[in-house]
ZAMARGU-4260 file (C-alpha; in steps of 0.2 Angstrom, whole numbers, plus 5000, padded with zeros to 4 digits):
<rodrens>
0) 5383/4933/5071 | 5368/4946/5073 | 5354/4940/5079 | 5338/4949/5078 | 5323/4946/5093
5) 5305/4951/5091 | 5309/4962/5109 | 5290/4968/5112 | 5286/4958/5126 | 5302/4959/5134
10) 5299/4978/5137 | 5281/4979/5138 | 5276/4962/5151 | 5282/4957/5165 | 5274/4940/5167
15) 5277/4924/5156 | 5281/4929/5139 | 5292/4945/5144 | 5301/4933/5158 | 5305/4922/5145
20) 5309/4933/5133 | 5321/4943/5147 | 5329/4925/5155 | 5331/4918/5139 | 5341/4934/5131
25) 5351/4938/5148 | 5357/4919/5150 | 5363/4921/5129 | 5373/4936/5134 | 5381/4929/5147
30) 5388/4912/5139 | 5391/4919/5122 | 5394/4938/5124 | 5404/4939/5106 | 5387/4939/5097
35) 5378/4953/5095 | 5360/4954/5100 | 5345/4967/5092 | 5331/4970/5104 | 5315/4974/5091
40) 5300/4983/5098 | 5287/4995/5094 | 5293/5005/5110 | 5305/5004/5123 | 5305/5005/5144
45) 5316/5006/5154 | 5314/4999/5172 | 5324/4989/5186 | 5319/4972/5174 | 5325/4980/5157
50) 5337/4994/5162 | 5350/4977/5159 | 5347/4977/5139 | 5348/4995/5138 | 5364/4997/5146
55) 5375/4981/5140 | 5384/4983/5125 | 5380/4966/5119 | 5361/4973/5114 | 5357/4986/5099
60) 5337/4993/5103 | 5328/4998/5087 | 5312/5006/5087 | 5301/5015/5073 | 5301/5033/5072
65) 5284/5033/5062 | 5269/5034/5067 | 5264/5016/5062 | 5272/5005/5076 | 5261/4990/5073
70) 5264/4990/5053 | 5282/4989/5059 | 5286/4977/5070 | 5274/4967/5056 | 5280/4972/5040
75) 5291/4986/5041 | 5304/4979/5053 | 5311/4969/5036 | 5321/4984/5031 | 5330/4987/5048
80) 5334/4970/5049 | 5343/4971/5031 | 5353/4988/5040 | 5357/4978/5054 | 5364/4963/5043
85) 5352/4949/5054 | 5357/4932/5050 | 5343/4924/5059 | 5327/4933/5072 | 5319/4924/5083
90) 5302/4927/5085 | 5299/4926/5104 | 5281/4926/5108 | 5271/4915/5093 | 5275/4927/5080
95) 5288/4931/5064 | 5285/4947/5054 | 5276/4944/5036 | 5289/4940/5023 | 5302/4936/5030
100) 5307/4921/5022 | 5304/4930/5004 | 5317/4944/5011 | 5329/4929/5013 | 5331/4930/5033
105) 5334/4915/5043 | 5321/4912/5056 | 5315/4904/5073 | 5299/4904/5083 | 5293/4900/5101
110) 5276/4896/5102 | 5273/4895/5122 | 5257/4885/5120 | 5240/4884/5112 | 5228/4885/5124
115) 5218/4896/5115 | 5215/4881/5103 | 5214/4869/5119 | 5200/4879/5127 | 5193/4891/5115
120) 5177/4895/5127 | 5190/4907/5139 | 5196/4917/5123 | 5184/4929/5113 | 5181/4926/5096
125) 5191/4940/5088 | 5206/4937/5098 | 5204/4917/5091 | 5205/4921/5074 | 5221/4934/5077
130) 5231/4921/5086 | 5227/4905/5076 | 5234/4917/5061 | 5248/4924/5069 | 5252/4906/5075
135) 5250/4895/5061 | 5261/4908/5049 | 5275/4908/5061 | 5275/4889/5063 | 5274/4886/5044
140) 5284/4900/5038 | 5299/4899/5051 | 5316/4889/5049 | 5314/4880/5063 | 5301/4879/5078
145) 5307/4881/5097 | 5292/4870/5109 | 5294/4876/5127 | 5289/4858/5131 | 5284/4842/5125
150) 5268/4845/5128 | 5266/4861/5117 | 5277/4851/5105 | 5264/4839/5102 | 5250/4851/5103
155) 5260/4861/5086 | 5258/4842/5077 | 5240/4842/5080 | 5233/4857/5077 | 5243/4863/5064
160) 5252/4847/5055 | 5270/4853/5057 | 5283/4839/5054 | 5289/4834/5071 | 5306/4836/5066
165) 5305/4853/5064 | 5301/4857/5082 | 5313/4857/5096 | 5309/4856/5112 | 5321/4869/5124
170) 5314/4872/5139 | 5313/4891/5148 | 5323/4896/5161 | 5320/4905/5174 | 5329/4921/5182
175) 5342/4918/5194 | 5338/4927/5209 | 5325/4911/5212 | 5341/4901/5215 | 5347/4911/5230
180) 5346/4907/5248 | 5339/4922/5256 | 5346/4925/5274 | 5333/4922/5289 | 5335/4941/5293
185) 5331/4946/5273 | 5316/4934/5274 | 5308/4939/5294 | 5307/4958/5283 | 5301/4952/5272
190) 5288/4943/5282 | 5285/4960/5291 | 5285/4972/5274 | 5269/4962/5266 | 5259/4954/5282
195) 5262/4936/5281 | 5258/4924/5293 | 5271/4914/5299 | 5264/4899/5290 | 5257/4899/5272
200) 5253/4889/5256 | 5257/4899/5240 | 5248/4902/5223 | 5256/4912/5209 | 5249/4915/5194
205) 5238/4924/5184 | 5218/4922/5193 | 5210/4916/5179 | 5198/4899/5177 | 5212/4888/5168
210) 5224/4891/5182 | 5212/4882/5194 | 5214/4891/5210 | 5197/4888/5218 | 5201/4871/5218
215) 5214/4877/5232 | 5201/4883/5242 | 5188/4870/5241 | 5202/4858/5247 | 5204/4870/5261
220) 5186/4866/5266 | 5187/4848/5264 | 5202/4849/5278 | 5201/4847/5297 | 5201/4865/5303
225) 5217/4861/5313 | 5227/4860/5299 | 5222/4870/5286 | 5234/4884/5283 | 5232/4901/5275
230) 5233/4903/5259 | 5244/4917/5251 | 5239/4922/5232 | 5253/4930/5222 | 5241/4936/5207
235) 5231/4948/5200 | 5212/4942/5192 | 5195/4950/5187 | 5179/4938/5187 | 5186/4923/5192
240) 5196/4929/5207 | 5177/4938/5214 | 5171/4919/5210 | 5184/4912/5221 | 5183/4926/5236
245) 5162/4924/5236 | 5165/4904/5238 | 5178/4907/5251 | 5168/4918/5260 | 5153/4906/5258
250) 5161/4894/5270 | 5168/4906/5279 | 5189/4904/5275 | 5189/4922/5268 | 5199/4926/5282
255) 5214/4912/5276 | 5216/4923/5259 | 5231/4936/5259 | 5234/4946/5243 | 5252/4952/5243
260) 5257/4961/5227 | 5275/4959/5229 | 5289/4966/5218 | 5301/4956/5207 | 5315/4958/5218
265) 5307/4952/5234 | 5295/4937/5226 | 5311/4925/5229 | 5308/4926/5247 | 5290/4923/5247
270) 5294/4906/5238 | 5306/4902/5252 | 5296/4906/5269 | 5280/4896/5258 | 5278/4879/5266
275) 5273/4873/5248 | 5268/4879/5231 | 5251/4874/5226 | 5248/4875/5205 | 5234/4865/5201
280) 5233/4872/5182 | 5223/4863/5169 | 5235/4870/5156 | 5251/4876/5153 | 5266/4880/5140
285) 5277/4877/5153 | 5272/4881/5171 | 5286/4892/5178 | 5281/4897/5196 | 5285/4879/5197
290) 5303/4880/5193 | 5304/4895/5203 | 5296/4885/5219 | 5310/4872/5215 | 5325/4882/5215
295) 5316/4889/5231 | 5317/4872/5237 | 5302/4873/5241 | 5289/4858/5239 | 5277/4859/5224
300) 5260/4851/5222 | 5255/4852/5204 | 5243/4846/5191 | 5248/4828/5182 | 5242/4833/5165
305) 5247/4845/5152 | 5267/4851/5155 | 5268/4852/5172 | 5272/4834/5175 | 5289/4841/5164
310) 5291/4853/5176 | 5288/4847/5192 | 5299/4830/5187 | 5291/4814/5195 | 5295/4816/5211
315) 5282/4830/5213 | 5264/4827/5222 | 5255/4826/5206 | 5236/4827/5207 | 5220/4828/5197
320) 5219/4846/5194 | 5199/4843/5195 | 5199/4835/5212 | 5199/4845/5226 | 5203/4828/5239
325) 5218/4824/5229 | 5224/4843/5232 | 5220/4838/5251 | 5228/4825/5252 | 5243/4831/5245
330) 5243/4847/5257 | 5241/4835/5273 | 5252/4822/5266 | 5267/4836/5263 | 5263/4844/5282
335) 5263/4829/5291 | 5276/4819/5283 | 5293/4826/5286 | 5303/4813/5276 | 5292/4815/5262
340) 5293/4833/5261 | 5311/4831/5263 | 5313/4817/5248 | 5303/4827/5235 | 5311/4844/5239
345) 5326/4835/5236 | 5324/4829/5223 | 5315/4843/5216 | 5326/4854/5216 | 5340/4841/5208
350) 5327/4838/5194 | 5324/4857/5189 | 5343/4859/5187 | 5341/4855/5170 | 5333/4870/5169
355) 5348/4881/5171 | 5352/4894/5162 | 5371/4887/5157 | 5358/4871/5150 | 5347/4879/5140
360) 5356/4894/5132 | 5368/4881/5124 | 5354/4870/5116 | 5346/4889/5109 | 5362/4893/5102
365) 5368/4876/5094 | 5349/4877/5085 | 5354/4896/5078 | 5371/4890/5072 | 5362/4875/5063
370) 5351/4885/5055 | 5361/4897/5049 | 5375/4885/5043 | 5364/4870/5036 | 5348/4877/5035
375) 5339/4863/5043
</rodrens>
């Protein structure tokens, strides 16, 4: 079967929608490499997290050789896909070119989540009105509707009215080298190479107001100073990240802030020298520092509302991502309590192995197959 993929993320971002869109298309090559897989971007890159899909025969690249680039991947991409005799694309990141049901080709879609829909006040206007199009078309024009989690699936019913059996829930995966064990030697340089102190909390994630790291810090501040630990921030932000420094540096915990920017490669380690995770996001799709923290088997304290509850699994510390004691008290508990630290890393890290690559890339291609044999 060809496959077609909507590859523009997995070569141009190298955070949540081109991990996905990476972990996702790796993990199909590797359990059903008879298939053949075309990669569909405006451009192409090639780097240590893409050089893979350039090299393997399993993937085809096709990029314009006009001028128009986003026409293309819009409109024009229709065409190539005729060429390239697609039975189904997948639209990975919320959107399927115009027409495509009219040219008679098979399709899927992943919408991640719609926050921008959620809590309109942190998007600009323009960008509202692009999104909610792009969205809504893919969602009613598409075969089938892939939901990265219940929560998103139930977001898709109410904002846009799609039948609930057109949307299936398959969780992402996440890249392998989070699953494993680093060697003490591996993580004492890695310690060394970025600065860390030999005891940490860890953020990572995107800086921005939704993802709630001040939150962090003000529980710092409600903590005896005996027992706070610093707090290491794997992220990059703007506004909010000089609103969250200002505040620490107010009461005086600037000094407890470490800003690492590591590379892919070495972020598995960071995970696993990390005393805890701490994700207190008001929304997400999905939530995958999360899973990465757990196949760390590192503990996780996370928020108890949107998806992350999927996520984390119930045996996570779940708080009120708006109160700062409950983050407290999860940070002291998780410290001070061995055998509880011990219990929910456990089972954890049991809970998230339904999130494996050999788990998911079955359930994304039984729901191709279906679509292209019955038509759903």
């Amino acid at each position: 079967m060809h496959i077609g993929y909507d590859a523009k993320r997995l070569f141009h971002n190298y955070t949540g929608l081109g991990n996905y869109s990476r972990t996702l298309l790796r993990s199909l090559a590797t359990y059903y490499p008879e298939q053949a897989y075309f990669l569909y971007s405006p451009s192409s890159r090639v780097n240590s997290e893409t050089q893979y899909f350039m090299s393997d025969p399993a993937f085809s690249v096709r990029t314009p050789k006009g001028p128009f680039k986003a026409w293309w991947r819009k409109v024009g991409v229709k065409r190539q896909l005729k060429r390239d005799r697609i039975a189904l694309y997948h639209g990975l990141s919320h959107e399927i070119p115009l027409g495509l049901k009219q040219a008679g080709i098979k399709s899927v879609v992943t919408i991640h989540d719609l926050i921008f829909l959620r809590y309109p006040e942190q998007y600009r206007w323009a960008d509202r009105q692009i999104y909610h199009f792009k969205f809504r078309h893919a969602c009613r024009n598409a075969d089938a509707i892939v939901a990265i989690s219940e929560s998103t699936k139930k977001d898709i019913i109410h904002y846009f009215g799609i039948p609930p059996e057109k949307i299936h829930v398959i969780y992402q995966s996440g890249h392998e080298r989070f699953l494993e064990r680093q060697t003490p030697q591996w993580l004492e340089q890695i310690r060394l190479r970025y600065q860390l102190p030999a005891r940490f909390l860890l953020y990572v994630g995107s800086v921005i107001e939704r993802k709630n790291l001040l939150q962090i810090v003000k529980a710092l501040a409600m903590m005896p100073a005996a027992d706070r630990l610093p707090l290491v921030i794997v992220g990059r932000g703007k506004a909010y990240l000089q609103q969250v420094i200002e505040y620490a540096r107010g009461v005086r915990l600037d000094s407890l802030l470490y800003f690492p920017d590591p590379s892919h490669e070495d972020l598995p380690a960071i995970y696993q020298l990390a005393d805890m995770l701490i994700y207190p996001s008001f929304c997400e799709g999905f939530g995958i520092p999360v899973l990465e923290a757990l196949w760390s088997y590192t503990p996780v304290i996370t928020s108890n509302v949107s998806s992350l509850p999927e996520a984390a699994g119930p045996h996570a510390c779940l708080v009120d991502p708006a109160s700062p004691e409950q983050i407290a008290e999860g940070i002291l508990r998780i410290l001070s309590d061995e055998a509880y630290r011990q219990y929910i890393t456990d089972e954890g890290y049991a809970y998230s192995r339904r999130f494996l690559p050999e788990v998911t890339a079955p359930q994304m291609m039984s729901l191709y197959e279906r679509i292209c044999e019955s038509g759903l």
